[in-house]
NUTORKE-911186 format. One record per residue (C-alpha): x, y, z; residue in three letters. Coordinates in steps of 0.5 Angstrom, whole numbers, plus 500, padded with zeros to 3 digits. Each point is the difference from the previous one (the first is absolute). Example, Ala and Ser with C-alpha at 12.3 -4.5 7.8 and 13.67 -1.06 7.14 Angstrom:
% residues 2
- px, py, pz, residu
- 525, 491, 516, ALA
- 502, 507, 498, SER
END
This chain:
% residues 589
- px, py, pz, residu
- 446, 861, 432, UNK
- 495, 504, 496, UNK
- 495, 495, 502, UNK
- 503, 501, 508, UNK
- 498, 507, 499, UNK
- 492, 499, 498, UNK
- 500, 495, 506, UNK
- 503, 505, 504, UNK
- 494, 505, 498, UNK
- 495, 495, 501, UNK
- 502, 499, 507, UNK
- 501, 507, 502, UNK
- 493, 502, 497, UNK
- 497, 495, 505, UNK
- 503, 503, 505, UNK
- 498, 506, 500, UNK
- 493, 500, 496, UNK
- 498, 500, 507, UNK
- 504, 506, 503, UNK
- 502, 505, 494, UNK
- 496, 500, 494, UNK
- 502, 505, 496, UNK
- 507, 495, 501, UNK
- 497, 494, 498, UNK
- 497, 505, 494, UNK
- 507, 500, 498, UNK
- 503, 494, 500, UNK
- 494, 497, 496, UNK
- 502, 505, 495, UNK
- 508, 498, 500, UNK
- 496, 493, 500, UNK
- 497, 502, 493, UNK
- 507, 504, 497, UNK
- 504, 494, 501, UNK
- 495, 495, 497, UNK
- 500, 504, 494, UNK
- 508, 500, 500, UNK
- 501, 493, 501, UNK
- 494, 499, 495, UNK
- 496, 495, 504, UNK
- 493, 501, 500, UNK
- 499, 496, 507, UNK
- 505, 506, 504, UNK
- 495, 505, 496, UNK
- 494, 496, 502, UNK
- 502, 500, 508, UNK
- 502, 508, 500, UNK
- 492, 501, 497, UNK
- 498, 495, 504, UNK
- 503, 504, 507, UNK
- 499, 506, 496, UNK
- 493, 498, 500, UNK
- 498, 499, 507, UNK
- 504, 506, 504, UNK
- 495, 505, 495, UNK
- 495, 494, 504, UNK
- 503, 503, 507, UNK
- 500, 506, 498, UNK
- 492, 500, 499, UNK
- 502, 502, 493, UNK
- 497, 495, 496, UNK
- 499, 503, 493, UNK
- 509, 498, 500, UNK
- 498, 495, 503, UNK
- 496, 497, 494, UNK
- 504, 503, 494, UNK
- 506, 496, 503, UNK
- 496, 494, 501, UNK
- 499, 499, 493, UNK
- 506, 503, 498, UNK
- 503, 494, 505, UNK
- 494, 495, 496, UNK
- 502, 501, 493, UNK
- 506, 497, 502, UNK
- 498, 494, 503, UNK
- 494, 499, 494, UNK
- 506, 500, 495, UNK
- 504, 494, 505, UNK
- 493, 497, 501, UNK
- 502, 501, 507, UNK
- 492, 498, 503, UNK
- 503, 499, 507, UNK
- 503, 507, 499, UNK
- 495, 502, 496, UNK
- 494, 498, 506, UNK
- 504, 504, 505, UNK
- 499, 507, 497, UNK
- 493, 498, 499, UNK
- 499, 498, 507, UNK
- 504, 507, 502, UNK
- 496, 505, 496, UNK
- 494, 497, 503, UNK
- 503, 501, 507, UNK
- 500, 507, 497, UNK
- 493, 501, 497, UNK
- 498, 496, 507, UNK
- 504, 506, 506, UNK
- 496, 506, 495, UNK
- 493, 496, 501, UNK
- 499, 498, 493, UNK
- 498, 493, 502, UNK
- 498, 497, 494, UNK
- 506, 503, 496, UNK
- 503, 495, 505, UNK
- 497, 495, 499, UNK
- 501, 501, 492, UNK
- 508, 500, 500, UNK
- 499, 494, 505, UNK
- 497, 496, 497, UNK
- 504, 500, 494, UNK
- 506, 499, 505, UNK
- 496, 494, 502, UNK
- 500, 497, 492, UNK
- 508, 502, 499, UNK
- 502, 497, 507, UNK
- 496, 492, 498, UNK
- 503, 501, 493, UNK
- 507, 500, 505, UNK
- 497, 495, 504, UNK
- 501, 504, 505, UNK
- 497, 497, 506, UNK
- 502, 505, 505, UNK
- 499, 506, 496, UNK
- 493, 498, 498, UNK
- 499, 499, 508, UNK
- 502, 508, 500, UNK
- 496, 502, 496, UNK
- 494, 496, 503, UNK
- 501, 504, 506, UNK
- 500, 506, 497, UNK
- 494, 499, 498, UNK
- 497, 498, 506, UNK
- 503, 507, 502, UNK
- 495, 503, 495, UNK
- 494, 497, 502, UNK
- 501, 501, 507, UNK
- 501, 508, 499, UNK
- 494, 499, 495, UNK
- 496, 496, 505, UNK
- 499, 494, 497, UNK
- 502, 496, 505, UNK
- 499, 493, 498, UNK
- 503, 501, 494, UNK
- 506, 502, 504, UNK
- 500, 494, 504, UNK
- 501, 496, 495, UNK
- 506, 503, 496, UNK
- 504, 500, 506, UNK
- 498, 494, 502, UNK
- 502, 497, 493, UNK
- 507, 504, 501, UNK
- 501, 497, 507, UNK
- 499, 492, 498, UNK
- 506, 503, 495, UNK
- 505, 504, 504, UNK
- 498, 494, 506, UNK
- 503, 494, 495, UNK
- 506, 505, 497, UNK
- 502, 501, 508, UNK
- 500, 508, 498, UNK
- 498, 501, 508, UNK
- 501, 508, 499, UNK
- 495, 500, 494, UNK
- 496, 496, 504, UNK
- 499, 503, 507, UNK
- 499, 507, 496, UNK
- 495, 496, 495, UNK
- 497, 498, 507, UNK
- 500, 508, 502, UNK
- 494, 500, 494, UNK
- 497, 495, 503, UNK
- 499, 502, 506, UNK
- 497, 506, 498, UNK
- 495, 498, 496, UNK
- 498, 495, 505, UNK
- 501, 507, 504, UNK
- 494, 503, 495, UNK
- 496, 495, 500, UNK
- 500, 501, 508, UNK
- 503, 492, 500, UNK
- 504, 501, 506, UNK
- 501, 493, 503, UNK
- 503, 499, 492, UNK
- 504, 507, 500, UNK
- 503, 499, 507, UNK
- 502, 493, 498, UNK
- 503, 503, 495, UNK
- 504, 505, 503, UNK
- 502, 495, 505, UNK
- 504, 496, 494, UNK
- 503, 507, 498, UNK
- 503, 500, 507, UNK
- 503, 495, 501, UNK
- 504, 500, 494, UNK
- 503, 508, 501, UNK
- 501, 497, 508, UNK
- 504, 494, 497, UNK
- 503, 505, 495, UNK
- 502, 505, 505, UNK
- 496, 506, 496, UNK
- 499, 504, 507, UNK
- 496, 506, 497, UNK
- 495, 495, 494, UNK
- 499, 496, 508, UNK
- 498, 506, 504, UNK
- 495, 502, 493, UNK
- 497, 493, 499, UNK
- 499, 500, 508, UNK
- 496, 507, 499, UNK
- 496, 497, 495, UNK
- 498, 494, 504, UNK
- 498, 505, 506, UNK
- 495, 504, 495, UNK
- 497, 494, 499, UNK
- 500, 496, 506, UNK
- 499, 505, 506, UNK
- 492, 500, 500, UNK
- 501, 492, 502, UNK
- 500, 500, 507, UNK
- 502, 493, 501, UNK
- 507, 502, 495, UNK
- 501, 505, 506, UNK
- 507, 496, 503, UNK
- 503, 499, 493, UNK
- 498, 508, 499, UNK
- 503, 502, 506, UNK
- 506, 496, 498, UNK
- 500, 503, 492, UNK
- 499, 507, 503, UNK
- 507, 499, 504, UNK
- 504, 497, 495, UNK
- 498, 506, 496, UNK
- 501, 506, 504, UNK
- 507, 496, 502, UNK
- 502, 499, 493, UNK
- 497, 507, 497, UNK
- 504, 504, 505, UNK
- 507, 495, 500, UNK
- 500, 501, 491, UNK
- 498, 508, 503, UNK
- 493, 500, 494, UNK
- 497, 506, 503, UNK
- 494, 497, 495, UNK
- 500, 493, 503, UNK
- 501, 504, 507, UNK
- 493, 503, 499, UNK
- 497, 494, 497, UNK
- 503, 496, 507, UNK
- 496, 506, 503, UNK
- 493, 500, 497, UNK
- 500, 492, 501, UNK
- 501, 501, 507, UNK
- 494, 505, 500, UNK
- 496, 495, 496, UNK
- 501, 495, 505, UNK
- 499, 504, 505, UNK
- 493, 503, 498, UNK
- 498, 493, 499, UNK
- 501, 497, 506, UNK
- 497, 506, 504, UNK
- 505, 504, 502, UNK
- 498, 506, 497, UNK
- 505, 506, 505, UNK
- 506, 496, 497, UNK
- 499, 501, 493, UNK
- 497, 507, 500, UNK
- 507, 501, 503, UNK
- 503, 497, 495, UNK
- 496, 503, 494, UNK
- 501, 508, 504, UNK
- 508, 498, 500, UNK
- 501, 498, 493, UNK
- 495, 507, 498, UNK
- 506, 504, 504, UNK
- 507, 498, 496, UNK
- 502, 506, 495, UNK
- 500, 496, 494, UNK
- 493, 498, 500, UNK
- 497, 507, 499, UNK
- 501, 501, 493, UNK
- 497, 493, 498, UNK
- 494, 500, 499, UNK
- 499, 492, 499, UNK
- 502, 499, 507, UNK
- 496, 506, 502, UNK
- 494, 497, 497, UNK
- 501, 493, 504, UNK
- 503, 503, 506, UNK
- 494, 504, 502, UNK
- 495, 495, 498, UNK
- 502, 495, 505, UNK
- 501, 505, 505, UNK
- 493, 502, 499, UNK
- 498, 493, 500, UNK
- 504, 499, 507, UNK
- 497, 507, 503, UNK
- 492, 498, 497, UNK
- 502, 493, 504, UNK
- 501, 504, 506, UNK
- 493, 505, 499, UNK
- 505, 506, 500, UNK
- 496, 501, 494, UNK
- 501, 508, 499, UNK
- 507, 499, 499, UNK
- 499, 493, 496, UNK
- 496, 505, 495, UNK
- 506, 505, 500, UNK
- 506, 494, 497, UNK
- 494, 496, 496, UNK
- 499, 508, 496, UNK
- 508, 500, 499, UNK
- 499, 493, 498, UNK
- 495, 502, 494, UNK
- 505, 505, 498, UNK
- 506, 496, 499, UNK
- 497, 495, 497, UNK
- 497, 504, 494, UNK
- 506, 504, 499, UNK
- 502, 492, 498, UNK
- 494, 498, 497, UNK
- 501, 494, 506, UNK
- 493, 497, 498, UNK
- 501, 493, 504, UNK
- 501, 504, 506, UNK
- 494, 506, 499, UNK
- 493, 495, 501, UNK
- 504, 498, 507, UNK
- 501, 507, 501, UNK
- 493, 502, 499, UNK
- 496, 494, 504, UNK
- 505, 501, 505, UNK
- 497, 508, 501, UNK
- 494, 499, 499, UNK
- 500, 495, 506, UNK
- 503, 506, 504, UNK
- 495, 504, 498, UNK
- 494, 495, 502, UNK
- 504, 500, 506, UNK
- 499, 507, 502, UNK
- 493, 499, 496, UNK
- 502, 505, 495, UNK
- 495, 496, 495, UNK
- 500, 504, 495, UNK
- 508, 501, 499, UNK
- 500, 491, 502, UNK
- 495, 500, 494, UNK
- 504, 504, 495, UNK
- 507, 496, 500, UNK
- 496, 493, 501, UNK
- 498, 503, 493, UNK
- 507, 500, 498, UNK
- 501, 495, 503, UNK
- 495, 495, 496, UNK
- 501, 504, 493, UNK
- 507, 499, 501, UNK
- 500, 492, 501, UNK
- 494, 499, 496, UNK
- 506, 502, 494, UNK
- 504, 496, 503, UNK
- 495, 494, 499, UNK
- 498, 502, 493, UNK
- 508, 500, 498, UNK
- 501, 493, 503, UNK
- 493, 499, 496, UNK
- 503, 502, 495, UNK
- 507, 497, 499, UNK
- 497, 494, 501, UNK
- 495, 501, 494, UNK
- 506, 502, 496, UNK
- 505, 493, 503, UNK
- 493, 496, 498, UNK
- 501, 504, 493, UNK
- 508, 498, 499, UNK
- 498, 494, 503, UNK
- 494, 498, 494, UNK
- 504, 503, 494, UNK
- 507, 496, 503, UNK
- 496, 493, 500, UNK
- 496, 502, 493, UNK
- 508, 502, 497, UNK
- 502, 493, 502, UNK
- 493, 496, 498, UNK
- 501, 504, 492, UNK
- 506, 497, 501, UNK
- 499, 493, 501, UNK
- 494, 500, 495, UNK
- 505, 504, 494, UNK
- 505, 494, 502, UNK
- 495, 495, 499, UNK
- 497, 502, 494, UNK
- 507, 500, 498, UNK
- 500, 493, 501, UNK
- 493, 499, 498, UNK
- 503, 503, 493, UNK
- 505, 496, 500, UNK
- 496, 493, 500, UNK
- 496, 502, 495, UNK
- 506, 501, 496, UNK
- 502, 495, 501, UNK
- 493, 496, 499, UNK
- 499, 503, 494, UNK
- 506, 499, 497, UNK
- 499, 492, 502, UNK
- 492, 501, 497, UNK
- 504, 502, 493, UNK
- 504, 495, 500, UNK
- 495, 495, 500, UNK
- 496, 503, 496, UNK
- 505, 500, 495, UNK
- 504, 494, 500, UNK
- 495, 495, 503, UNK
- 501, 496, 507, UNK
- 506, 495, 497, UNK
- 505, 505, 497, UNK
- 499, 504, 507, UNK
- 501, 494, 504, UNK
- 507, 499, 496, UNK
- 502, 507, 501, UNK
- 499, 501, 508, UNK
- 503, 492, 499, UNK
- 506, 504, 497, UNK
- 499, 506, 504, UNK
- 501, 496, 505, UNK
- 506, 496, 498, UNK
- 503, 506, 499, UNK
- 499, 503, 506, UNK
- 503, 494, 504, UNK
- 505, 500, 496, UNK
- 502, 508, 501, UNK
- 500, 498, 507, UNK
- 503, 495, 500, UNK
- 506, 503, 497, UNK
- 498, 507, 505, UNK
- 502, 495, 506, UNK
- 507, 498, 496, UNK
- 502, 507, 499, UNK
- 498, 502, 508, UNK
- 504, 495, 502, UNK
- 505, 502, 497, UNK
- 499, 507, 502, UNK
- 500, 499, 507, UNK
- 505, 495, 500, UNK
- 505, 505, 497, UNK
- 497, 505, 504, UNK
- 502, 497, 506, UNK
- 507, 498, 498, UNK
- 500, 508, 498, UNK
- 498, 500, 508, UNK
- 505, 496, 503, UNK
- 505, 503, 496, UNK
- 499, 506, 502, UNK
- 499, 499, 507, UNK
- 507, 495, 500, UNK
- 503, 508, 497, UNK
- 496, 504, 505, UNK
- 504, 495, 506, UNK
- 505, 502, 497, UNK
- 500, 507, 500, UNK
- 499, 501, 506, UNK
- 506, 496, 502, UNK
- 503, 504, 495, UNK
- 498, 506, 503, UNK
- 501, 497, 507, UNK
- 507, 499, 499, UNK
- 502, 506, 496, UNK
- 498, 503, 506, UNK
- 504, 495, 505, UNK
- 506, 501, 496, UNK
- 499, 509, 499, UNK
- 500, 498, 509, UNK
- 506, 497, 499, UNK
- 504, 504, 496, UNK
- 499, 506, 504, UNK
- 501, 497, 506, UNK
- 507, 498, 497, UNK
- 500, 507, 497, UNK
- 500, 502, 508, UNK
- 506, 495, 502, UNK
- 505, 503, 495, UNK
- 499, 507, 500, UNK
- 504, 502, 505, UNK
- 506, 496, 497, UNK
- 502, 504, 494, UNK
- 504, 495, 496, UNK
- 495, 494, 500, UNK
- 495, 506, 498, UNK
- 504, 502, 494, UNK
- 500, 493, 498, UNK
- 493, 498, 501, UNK
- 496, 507, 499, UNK
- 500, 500, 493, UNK
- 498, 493, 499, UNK
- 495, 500, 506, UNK
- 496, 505, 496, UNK
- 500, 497, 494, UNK
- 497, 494, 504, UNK
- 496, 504, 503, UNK
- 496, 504, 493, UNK
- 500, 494, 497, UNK
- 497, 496, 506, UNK
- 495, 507, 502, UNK
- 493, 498, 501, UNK
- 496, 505, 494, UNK
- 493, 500, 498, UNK
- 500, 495, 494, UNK
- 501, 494, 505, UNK
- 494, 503, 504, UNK
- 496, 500, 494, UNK
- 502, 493, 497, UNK
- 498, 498, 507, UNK
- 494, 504, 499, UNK
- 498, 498, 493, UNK
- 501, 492, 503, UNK
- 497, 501, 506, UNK
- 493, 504, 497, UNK
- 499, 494, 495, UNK
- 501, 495, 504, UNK
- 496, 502, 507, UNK
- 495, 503, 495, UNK
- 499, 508, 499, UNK
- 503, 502, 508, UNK
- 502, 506, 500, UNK
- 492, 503, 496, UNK
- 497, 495, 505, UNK
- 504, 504, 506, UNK
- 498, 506, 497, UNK
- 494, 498, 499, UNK
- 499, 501, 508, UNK
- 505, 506, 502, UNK
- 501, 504, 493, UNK
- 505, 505, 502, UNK
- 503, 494, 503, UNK
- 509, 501, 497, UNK
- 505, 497, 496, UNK
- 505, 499, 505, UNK
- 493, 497, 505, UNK
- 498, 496, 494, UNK
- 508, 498, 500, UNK
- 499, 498, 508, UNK
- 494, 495, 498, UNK
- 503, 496, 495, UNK
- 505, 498, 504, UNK
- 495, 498, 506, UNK
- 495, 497, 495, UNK
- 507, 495, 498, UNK
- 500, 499, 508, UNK
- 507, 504, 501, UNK
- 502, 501, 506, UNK
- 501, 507, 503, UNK
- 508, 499, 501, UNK
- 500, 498, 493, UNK
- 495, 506, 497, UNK
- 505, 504, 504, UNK
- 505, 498, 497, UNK
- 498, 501, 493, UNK
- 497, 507, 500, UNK
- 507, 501, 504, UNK
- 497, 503, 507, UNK
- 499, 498, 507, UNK
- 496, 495, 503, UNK
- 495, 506, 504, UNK
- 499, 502, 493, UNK
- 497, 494, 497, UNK
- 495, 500, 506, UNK
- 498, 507, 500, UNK
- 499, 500, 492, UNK
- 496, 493, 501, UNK
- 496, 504, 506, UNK
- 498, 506, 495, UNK
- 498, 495, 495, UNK
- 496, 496, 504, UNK
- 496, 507, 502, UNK
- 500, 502, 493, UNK
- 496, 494, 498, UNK
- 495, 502, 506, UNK
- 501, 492, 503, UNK
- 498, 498, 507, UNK
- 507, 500, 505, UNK
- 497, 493, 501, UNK
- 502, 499, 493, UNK
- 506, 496, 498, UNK
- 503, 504, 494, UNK
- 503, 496, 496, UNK
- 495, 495, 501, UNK
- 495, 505, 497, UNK
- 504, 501, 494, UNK
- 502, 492, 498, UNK
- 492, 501, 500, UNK
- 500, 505, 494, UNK
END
């Protein structure tokens, strides 16, 4: 009942991490208050694991870490590495939200040994694109490119298409800063198709945005553009985002701007400018009034062009809007030219050119930087490899010097006889090795079959047991409105049916058999989905022995409905491809 408790706290922690955080702050500390009345170090790991991470949403990563470590403390006495990796890759996702990257990196990395000490595959392709996100945000693009390629080969062989497609969103944007866009669009057009096949309406209308940003220039892409720029305003005001709606808008303009219709996006641009809930966001303000200062110097209205580009200028410091300040700038400076104001055009192509120049310097920078990293990684790796083959070296040596010695010693002869017995001896050892190994393995797969013959027959045992519960209460149904074959039967109906009760000891014979037999399945499971349930732990075992759904109904006593819907919970929760056949996927296991 207890452990019921810590189950439900789990779930209602997720509920509501995303829309009451001071909730969720407390169920994690019930969380920890119960693991410490049941004495079970795991549920207390959990809560400071929770805990932990709503300090995270909080922005207060200073709690955030003293539970992390609290949390790591208890899974280094359980040498838990899978346990131990996830805490580290979620401190650096802290240290990565408050810019301090190389601290990111750090915890990262350590995540990365834990998880290969786990033979965690998956997890290891986690921490490949996370690392891949550092190098993108530090600038070093071939360096991101690799991590998430690696962490893309892993999560395409595991079938993980939701990491997958986010993965894809990193290498879109790398391939993106890399001004690769025929890569970055192609990329973006995969993670279409995947939210369009999953039905994800409001990650569709996102990822058609992207697209657009990227593709619009490209003249010879405008049907497909006019199209994706329709589906995107249909969906964005179907699912009624207003960030989306805007989006729809200013591709539009974009679109329009691109193909010469000027007076159409101007209108667009002055639209968006007039909605109430623009006036105190000063990011939009800055954007806004630079396209339609860009519309207006297109349509030689230069007076007024001036007047939004300035307005522009104004916002986009308030924000520090660098990316945007260099266009701003060139743009009034070619206005200025316009009106023949040289003097005005020369002060902000000045600006302009200042500001693109430490542009260039920083990519020059980050470059030299990635160039570094990627020197002293390769000299790491060569150390290495030469302190492994010195090792070996050594070894040889030892081994010949000792040889030497011999032969010095007792002379060519008496060497011959003792590498003649070593030899003997060493043939013999095998010999009796290969005995003792068959033997092994034929007790071993005589243990095997016997297991397995007792699993069969727990789960007809089970089977059963719950056929005749059925039975039983469905005779219970016939007589209970006769009163007197009521009294004769009730007290003995009872007996039979506490005695015939299906109880958790016969669950975990049937576990212990079936984990020894099908080689560790509920930690290979949880491998894949760790806050995966006992009960759906449960549900696939009994898949994995090829149970039927009327059968698995009746042995957990619910509807048929039921067992469908639980297999649908547990194919989502190990994140499976609706093509996917689970119990075809879990006899793979």
């Amino acid at each position: 009942m207890d452990i019921d408790r810590f189950h439900i706290l789990n779930h209602l922690w997720s509920e509501h991490i995303n829309n009451n955080i001071e909730k969720s702050l407390t169920l994690s500390k019930d969380m920890i208050n119960l693991g410490k009345a049941l004495k079970i170090d795991t549920i207390i790991g959990f809560g400071l694991e929770h805990k932990a991470v709503t300090y995270s949403y909080m922005n207060k990563f200073d709690s955030s870490k003293v539970n992390f470590n609290k949390a790591l403390k208890i899974y280094a006495q359980r040498n838990d590495n899978n346990k131990i990796a996830g805490i580290e890759r979620n401190i650096g996702q802290d240290y990565n939200m408050i810019g301090k990257l190389d601290s990111a990196y750090h915890y990262y990395d350590k995540a990365e040994k834990n998880y290969s000490k786990a033979n965690n595959m998956v997890g290891i392709a986690d921490i490949y694109n996370s690392k891949s996100i550092v190098f993108l945000m530090k600038g070093y693009y071939n360096l991101a490119l690799e991590k998430a390629l690696k962490a893309e080969s892993i999560y395409s062989t595991k079938n993980l298409f939701m990491d997958l497609n986010q993965n894809r969103l990193v290498i879109a944007s790398v391939y993106g800063e890399m001004k690769d866009t025929i890569n970055a669009i192609d990329y973006h057009k995969k993670i279409l198709k995947y939210f369009k096949k999953e039905n994800q309406k409001r990650q569709y209308a996102s990822t058609l945005n992207l697209i657009l940003s990227l593709q619009i220039p490209n003249k010879e892409k405008n049907e497909e553009n006019g199209k994706f720029i329709n589906e995107l305003s249909e969906i964005s005001n179907s699912i009624k985002d207003q960030s989306l709606i805007d989006d729809a808008l200013e591709r539009k303009a974009q679109f329009l701007i691109a193909n010469d219709k000027i007076d159409e996006a101007k209108t667009i641009y002055q639209s968006m400018l007039s909605k109430p809930t623009i006036i105190n966001d000063s990011y939009s303000l800055a954007y806004l009034n630079m396209h339609l200062g860009e519309c207006l110097l297109l349509l030689n209205d230069h007076n007024n062009a001036i007047k939004y580009l300035n307005t522009s200028i104004t916002e986009a410091n308030k924000n520090n809007l660098d990316a945007i300040k260099s266009k701003i700038h060139k743009l009034l400076s070619n206005t200025y030219q316009a009106t023949k104001e040289f003097e005005s055009s020369l002060k902000h192509y000045k600006i302009y050119k200042n500001l693109e120049d430490d542009i260039s310097n920083t990519d020059i920078n980050n470059r030299f930087s990635e160039l570094q990293t990627i020197h002293e990684t390769e000299k790491k790796e060569a150390e290495i490899a030469l302190q492994q083959e010195e090792i070996k070296n050594l070894n040889i040596k030892a081994i010949n010097d000792n040889l030497t010695k011999t032969l010095y010693g007792i002379g060519m002869f008496s060497l011959l006889a003792i590498v003649g017995l070593l030899f003997f001896g060493f043939k013999q050892r095998m010999k009796k090795n290969r005995i003792e190994r068959e033997k092994q393995e034929e007790i071993y797969k005589q243990e095997i079959a016997f297991k397995k013959k007792e699993l069969a027959s727990q789960t007809l045992h089970l089977v059963q047991k719950s056929s005749f519960i059925q039975e039983l209460k469905e005779n219970l149904e016939k007589i209970k409105n006769s009163p007197e074959l009521f009294k004769v039967e009730f007290r003995r109906l009872v007996m039979l049916l506490k005695k015939e009760s299906a109880e958790d000891k016969d669950w975990e014979v049937f576990k212990s058999y079936f984990s020894e037999v099908h080689n560790d399945f509920d930690n290979k499971i949880k491998t894949i989905a760790e806050d995966i349930s006992e009960k759906e732990i449960r549900l696939a075992s009994f898949l994995r022995m090829n149970l039927t759904t009327k059968e698995i109904a009746s042995m957990l006593n619910v509807l048929p409905d039921s067992v469908l819907k639980s297999k649908y919970r547990l194919k989502k929760k190990l994140a499976l491809n609706k093509d996917v056949d689970l119990t075809e996927f879990l006899n793979t296991l």
